[in-house]
ZAMARGU-4260 file (C-alpha; in steps of 0.2 Angstrom, whole numbers, plus 5000, padded with zeros to 4 digits):
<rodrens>
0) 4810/4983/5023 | 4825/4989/5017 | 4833/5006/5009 | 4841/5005/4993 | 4855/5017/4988
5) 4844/5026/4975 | 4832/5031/4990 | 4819/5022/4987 | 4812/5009/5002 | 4810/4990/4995
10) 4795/4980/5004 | 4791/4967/4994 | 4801/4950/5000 | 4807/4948/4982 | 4812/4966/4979
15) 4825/4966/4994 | 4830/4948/4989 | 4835/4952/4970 | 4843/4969/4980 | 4854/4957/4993
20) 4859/4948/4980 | 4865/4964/4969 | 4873/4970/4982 | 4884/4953/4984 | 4888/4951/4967
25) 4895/4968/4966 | 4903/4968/4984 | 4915/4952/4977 | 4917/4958/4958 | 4930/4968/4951
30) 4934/4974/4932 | 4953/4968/4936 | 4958/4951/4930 | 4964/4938/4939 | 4985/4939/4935
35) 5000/4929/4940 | 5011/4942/4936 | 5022/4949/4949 | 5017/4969/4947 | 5030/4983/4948
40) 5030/4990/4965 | 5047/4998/4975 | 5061/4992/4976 | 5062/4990/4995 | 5047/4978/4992
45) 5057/4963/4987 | 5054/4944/4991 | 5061/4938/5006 | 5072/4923/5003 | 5066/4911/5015
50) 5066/4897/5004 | 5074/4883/5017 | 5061/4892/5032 | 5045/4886/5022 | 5050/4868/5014
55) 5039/4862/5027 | 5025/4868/5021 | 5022/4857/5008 | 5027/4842/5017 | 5015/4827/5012
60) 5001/4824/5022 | 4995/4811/5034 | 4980/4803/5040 | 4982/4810/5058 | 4984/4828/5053
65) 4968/4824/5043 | 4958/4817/5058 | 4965/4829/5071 | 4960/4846/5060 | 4944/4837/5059
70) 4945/4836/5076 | 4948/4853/5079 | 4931/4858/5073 | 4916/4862/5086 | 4903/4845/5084
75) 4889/4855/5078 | 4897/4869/5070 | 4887/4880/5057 | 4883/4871/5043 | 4889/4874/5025
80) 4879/4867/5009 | 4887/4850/5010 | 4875/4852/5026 | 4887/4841/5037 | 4889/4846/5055
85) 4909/4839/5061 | 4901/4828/5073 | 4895/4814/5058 | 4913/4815/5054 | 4919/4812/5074
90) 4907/4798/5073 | 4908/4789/5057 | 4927/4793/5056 | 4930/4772/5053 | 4919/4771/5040
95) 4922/4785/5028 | 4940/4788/5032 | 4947/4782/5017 | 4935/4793/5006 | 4938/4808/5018
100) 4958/4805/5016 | 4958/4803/4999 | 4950/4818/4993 | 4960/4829/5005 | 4975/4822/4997
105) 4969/4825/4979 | 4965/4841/4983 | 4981/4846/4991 | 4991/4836/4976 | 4981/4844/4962
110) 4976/4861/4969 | 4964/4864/4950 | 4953/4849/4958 | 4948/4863/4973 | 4935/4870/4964
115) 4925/4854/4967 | 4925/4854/4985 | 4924/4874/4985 | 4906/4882/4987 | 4901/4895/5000
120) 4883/4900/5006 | 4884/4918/5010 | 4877/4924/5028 | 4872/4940/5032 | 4874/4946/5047
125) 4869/4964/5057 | 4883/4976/5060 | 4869/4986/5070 | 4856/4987/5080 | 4843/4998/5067
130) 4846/4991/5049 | 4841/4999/5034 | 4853/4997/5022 | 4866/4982/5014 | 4881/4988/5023
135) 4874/4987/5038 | 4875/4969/5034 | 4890/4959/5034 | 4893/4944/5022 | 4902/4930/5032
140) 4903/4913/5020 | 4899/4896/5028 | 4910/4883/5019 | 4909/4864/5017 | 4919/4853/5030
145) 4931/4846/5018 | 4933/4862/5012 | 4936/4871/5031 | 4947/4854/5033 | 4959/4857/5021
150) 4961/4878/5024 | 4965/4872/5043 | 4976/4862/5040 | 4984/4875/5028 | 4984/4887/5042
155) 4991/4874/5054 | 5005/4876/5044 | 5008/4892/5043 | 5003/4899/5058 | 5023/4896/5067
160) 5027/4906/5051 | 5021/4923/5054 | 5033/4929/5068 | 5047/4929/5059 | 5038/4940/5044
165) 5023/4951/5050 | 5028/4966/5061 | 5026/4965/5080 | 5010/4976/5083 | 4999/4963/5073
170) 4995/4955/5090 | 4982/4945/5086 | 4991/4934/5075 | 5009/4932/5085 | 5012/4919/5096
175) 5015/4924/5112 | 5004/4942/5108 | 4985/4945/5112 | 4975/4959/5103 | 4973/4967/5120
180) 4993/4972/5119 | 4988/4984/5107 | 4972/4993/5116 | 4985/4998/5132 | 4997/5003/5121
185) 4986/5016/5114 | 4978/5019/5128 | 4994/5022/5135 | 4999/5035/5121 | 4982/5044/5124
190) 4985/5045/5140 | 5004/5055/5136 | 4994/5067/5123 | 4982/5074/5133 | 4998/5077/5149
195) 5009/5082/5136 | 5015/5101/5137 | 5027/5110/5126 | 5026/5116/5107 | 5028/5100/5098
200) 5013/5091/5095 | 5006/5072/5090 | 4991/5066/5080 | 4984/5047/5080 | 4971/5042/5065
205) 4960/5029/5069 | 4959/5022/5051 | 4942/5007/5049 | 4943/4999/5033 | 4925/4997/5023
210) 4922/4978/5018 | 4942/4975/5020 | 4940/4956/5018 | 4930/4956/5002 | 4940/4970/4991
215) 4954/4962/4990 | 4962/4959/4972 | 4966/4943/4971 | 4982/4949/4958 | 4989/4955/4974
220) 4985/4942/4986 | 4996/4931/4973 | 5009/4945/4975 | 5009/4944/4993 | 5012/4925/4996
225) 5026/4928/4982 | 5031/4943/4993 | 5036/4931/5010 | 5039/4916/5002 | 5027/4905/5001
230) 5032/4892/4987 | 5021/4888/4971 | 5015/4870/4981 | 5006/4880/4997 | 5004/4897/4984
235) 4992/4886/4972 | 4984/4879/4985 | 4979/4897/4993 | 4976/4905/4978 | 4963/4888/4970
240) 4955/4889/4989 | 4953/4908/4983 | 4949/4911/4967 | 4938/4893/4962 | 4922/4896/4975
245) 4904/4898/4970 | 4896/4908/4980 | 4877/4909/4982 | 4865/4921/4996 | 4853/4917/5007
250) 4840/4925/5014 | 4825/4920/5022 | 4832/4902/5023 | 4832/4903/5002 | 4848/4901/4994
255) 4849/4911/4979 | 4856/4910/4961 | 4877/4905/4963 | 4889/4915/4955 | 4907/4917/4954
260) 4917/4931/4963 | 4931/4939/4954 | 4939/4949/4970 | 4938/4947/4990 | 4941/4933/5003
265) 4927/4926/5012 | 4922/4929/5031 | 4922/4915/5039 | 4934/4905/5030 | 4950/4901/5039
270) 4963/4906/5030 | 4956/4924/5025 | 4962/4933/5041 | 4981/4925/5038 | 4978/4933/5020
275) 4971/4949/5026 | 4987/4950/5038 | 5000/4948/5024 | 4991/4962/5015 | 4993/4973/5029
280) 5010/4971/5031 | 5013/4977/5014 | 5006/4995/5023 | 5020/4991/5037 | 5033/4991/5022
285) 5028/5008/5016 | 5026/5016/5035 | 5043/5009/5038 | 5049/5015/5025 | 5043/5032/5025
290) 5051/5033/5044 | 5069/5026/5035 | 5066/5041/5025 | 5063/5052/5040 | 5046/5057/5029
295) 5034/5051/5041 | 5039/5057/5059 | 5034/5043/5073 | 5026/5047/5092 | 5038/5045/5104
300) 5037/5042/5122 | 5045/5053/5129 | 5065/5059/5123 | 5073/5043/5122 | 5056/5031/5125
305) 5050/5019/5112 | 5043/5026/5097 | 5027/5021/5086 | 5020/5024/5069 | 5004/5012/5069
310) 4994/4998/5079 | 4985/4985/5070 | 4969/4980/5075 | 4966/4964/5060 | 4957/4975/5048
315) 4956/4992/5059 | 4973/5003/5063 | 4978/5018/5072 | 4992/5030/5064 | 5005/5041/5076
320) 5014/5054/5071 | 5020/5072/5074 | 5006/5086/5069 | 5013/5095/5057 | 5009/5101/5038
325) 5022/5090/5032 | 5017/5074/5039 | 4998/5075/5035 | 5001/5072/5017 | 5012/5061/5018
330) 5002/5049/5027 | 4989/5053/5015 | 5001/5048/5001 | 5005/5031/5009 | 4986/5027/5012
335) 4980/5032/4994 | 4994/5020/4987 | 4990/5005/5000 | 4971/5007/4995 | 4975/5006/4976
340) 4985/4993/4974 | 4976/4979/4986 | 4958/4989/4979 | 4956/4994/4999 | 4943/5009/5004
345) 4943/5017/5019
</rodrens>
């Protein structure tokens, strides 16, 4: 039993199928096309010129770097619709190694043959305990092996990368950083509001994103990896892993009719997070921004402590600030703008 949007409660199994299924094609469709046109955004969003930094990341490939992401996986990982678990390919590895090798190379030499390799089965799973309606579900996309070999070895590649590019309060995804850095840090900013005295006070908005993954305009993911370098080799390849899959639900252990998605990146898929994160820094450029132009006031430890504007929590963040009329707005502006270009909702 489920409830539908119009009110009305759907019982019959085929009822809340075609209603799932709905829900999915809408989730991953947008009326924007597809461009690979660079859009016209501010000036202090220019390219970063780290052309010599990411050579490496179209280096050839070898057959080790194959076998080792192979290796990487768990043996009897979820299965995708090739419906291989890793472990046939730990154990068969001498046999079919030269087919294996093969097609990964094709795929990373000629990124328009991705599509082949390139279907996703759509899981949902529970956000809650009670569930009674579609987004209380979430759509996590269970991929072919080949396919999960090639994104990891993609994000192999790029992971040493981020550091230099993605600001310091994305723990989760620096090297060095946990998630949990963030958590005391707010914590610890809490903890200075409420023993705070005096006439000058500081607000934090916990912002949550609403199907972050999934919205995302594929026009701007291309202007993203444009944005911090990423050459046209390692860009096709992202964008083809992106923009070719067919997706299909299932539900009940039935997969239902495929169709292609015109926005979003899948759950589940190993380079969506390392998308996601390059998005979000585009919302670091416009806070910083705003606090170059002294238009968006940060909390500050103290006189002379350190100072913050935001804490990012993957697809969640938390906003600091001084309480004042002027500031409010301000950050509203900056979040309407974040959420129009990338096609964001919170």
């Amino acid at each position: 039993m489920i409830h539908a949007d119009f009110g009305q409660w759907l019982l019959e199994p085929s009822e809340i199928s075609d209603h799932f299924s709905e829900f999915c094609k809408d989730l991953f469709s947008t009326e924007q096309s597809f461009s690979t046109n660079v859009p016209h955004f501010p000036d202090y969003l220019t390219p970063l010129q780290m052309a010599n930094q990411l050579s490496f990341l179209s280096d050839p490939l070898n057959d080790f770097k194959i076998q080792k992401s192979l290796k990487s996986f768990k043996l009897l990982k979820t299965l995708g619709p090739d419906g291989v678990h890793p472990i046939f390919f730990h154990k068969c590895w001498d046999s079919i190694k030269d087919s294996v090798t093969q097609t990964i190379h094709k795929e990373f030499f000629e990124p328009q043959s991705i599509h082949l390799i390139n279907e996703t089965v759509l899981c949902l799973i529970p956000k809650v305990e009670r569930l009674e309606n579609t987004k209380q579900y979430r759509p996590i996309g269970l991929s072919n092996t080949i396919d999960k070999c090639l994104t990891m070895i993609i994000v192999n590649r790029i992971r040493p990368y981020l550091n230099s590019i993605i600001n310091p309060f994305q723990t989760s995804f620096r090297l060095g950083r946990q998630g949990g850095d963030n958590v005391i840090l707010v914590q610890e900013a809490l903890n200075f509001f409420n023993n705070k005295m005096g006439k000058i006070g500081f607000m934090a908005i916990k912002i949550e994103h609403e199907k972050a993954f999934d919205r995302l305009h594929w026009s701007f993911i291309h202007y993203c990896l444009k944005l911090f370098g990423f050459n046209d080799c390692i860009s096709n390849i992202i964008m083809n892993c992106v923009t070719t899959s067919t997706n299909s639900l299932i539900l009940n252990g039935k997969s239902g009719t495929p169709f292609k998605p015109s926005r979003g990146v899948r759950q589940g898929h190993y380079i969506s997070p390392y998308i996601f994160i390059l998005a979000m820094e585009i919302l670091n450029l416009l806070i910083d921004n705003a606090k170059d132009l002294s238009s968006w006031e940060p909390f500050t430890f103290g006189r002379t402590g350190h100072s913050i504007t935001h804490c990012f929590f993957v697809d969640d963040l938390i906003l600091f600030g001084k309480a004042t009329h002027e500031s409010a707005p301000k950050i509203q502006t900056i979040l309407q703008l974040f959420c129009e270009w990338p096609g964001q909702k919170i």
